[in-house]
C-alpha positions in Angstrom: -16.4 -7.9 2.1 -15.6 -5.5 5.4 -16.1 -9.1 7.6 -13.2 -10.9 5.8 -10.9 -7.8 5.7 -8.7 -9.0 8.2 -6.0 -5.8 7.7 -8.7 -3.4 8.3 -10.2 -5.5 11.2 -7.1 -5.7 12.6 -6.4 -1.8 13.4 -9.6 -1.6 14.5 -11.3 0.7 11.8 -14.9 0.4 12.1 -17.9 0.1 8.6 -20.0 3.2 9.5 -22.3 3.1 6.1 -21.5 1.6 3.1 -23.9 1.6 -0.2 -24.7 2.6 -3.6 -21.1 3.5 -4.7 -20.7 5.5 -1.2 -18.9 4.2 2.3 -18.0 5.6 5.3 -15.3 4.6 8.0 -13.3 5.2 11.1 -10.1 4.5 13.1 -8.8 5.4 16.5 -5.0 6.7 15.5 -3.4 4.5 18.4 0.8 5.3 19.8 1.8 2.4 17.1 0.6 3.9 14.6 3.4 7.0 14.9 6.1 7.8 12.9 9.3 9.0 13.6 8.1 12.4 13.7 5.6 11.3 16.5 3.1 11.8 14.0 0.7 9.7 12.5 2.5 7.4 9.8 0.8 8.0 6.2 0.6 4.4 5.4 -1.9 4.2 8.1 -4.0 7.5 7.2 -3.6 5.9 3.4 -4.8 2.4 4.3 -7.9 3.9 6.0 -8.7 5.8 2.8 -8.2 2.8 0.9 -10.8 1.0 2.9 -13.6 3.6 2.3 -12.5 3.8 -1.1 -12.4 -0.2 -1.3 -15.8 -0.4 0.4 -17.8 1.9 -2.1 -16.3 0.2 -5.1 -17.4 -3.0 -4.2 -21.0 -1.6 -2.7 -22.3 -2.2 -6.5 -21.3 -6.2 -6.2 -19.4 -7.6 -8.9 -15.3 -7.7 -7.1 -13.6 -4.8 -7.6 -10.2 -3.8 -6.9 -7.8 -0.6 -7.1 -5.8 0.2 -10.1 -4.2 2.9 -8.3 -4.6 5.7 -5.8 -3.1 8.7 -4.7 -3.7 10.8 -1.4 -2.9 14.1 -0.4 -1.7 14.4 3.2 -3.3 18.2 4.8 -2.4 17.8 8.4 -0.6 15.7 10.9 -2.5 13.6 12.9 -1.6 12.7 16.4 -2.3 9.8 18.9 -5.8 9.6 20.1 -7.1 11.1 16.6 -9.9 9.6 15.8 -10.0 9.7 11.6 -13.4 9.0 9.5 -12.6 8.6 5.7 -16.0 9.2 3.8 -15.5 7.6 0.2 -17.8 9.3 -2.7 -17.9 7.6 -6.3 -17.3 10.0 -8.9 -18.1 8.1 -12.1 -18.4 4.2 -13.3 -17.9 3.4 -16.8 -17.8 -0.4 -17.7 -14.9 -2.1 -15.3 -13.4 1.5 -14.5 -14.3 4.2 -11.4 -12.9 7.1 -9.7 -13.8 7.3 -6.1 -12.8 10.4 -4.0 -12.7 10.0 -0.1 -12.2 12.8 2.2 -10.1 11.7 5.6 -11.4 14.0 8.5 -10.5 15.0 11.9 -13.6 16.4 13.2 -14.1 18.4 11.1 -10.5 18.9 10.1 -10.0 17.8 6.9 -6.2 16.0 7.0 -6.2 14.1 3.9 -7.9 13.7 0.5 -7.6 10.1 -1.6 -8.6 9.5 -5.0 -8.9 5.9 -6.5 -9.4 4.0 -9.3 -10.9 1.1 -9.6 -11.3 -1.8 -11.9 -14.0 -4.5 -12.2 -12.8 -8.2 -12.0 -14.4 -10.7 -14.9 -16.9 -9.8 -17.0 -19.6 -6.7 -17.0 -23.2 -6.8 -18.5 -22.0 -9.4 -21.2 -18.7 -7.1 -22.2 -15.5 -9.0 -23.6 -13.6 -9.6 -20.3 
């Protein structure tokens, strides 16, 4: 799935792990990624997030897609940060799952991102 993510290719974030409802990556925050502020825009932080998040969701194999998430920005993060979003599947029930991923600094926490997923088509013979 990472290999045809051309949005996620394209800012350079980077598959460290992915498997068994668990993924792991990382971005280089680069000058065009800066808001107004001179700070790192959330959309960016967010989409990062998003691709863990996407990433361990789909690590079990049927398509799955987001039915929403919501992040919580800590920090600021600057030019030359270099993020790692470390998505963590709390629970899977039928086409549902909540996924929690932790964006990090270092070890600077700067954002936490929770997700839910659905499913696409049919699971283990369920009405679609």
């Amino acid at each position: 799935m990472f290999d045809a993510d051309v949005a996620s290719r394209g800012l350079g974030i980077e598959l460290l792990a992915a498997g068994d409802g668990v993924a792991e990556a990382r971005m280089l925050v680069t000058p065009a990624m800066l808001n107004g502020h001179g700070i790192g825009h959330g959309g960016y932080v967010f989409l990062l997030a998003d691709t863990a998040f996407a990433l361990a969701c789909n690590s079990h194999g049927p398509a799955t897609v987001a039915a929403g998430g919501e992040i919580t920005f800590v920090r600021p993060v600057r030019a030359g940060d270099v993020l790692t979003a470390r998505a963590t599947e709390r629970i899977r029930h039928g086409r549902n799952g909540i996924y929690d991923v932790t964006v990090r600094c270092g070890d600077e926490v700067v954002a936490e991102f929770r997700g839910r997923s659905r499913t696409l088509g049919r699971i283990g013979g369920a009405p679609g």
